[in-house]
N, C-alpha and C positions, 0 to 999 in steps of 0.2 A: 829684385832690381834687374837681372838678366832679361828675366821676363817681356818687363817694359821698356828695355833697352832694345829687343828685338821684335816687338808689337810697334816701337815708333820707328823702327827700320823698314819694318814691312809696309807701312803703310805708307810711305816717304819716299820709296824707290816703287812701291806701286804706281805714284803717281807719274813718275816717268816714263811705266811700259811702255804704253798704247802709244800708235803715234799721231801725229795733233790731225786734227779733220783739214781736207784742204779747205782752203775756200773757194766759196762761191761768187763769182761775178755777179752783182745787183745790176738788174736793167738802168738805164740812164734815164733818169725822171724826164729831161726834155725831151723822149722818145713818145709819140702820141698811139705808137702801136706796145707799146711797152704793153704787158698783161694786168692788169691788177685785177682786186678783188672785189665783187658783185657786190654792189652796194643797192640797199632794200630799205626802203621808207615804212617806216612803221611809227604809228598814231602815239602818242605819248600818254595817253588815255587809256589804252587797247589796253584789254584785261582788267581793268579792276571794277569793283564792286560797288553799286549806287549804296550810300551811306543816307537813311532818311531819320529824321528824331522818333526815338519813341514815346510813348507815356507812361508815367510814373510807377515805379512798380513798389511796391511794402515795404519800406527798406526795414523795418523792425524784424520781420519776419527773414529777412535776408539773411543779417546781419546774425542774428540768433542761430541759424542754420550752419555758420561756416565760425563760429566759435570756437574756442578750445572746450573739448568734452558737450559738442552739439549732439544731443539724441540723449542725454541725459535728464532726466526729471529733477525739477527744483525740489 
């Protein structure tokens, strides 16, 4: 009981140590020199993979291969 009576102390008055970050002034949006961040147009397509149909493949032989106890002999 000690124990946890000074595990939740410790960590309860840890959070007080530090002292808080100041803060930071935000640029004023109506500022037209204000800095912001590079904005970069990229294709909504870019990167992916042409998808075409294939043709039919065995499915007997598929399905027999990924079976429970597949490579076994009847």
């Amino acid at each position: 009981m000690k124990l946890n009576l000074f595990m939740v102390l410790g960590v309860f008055l840890s959070g007080c140590s530090a002292p808080p970050l100041p803060e930071m002034p935000s640029p004023d949006p109506a500022d037209p020199q204000a800095p912001a961040a590079d904005m970069r147009d990229k294709p909504v397509m870019a990167g992916t993979a042409a998808h075409v149909p294939v043709g039919l493949k065995p499915w007997k032989e598929l399905n027999d291969s990924v079976a429970p106890g597949a490579g076994r002999s009847p």
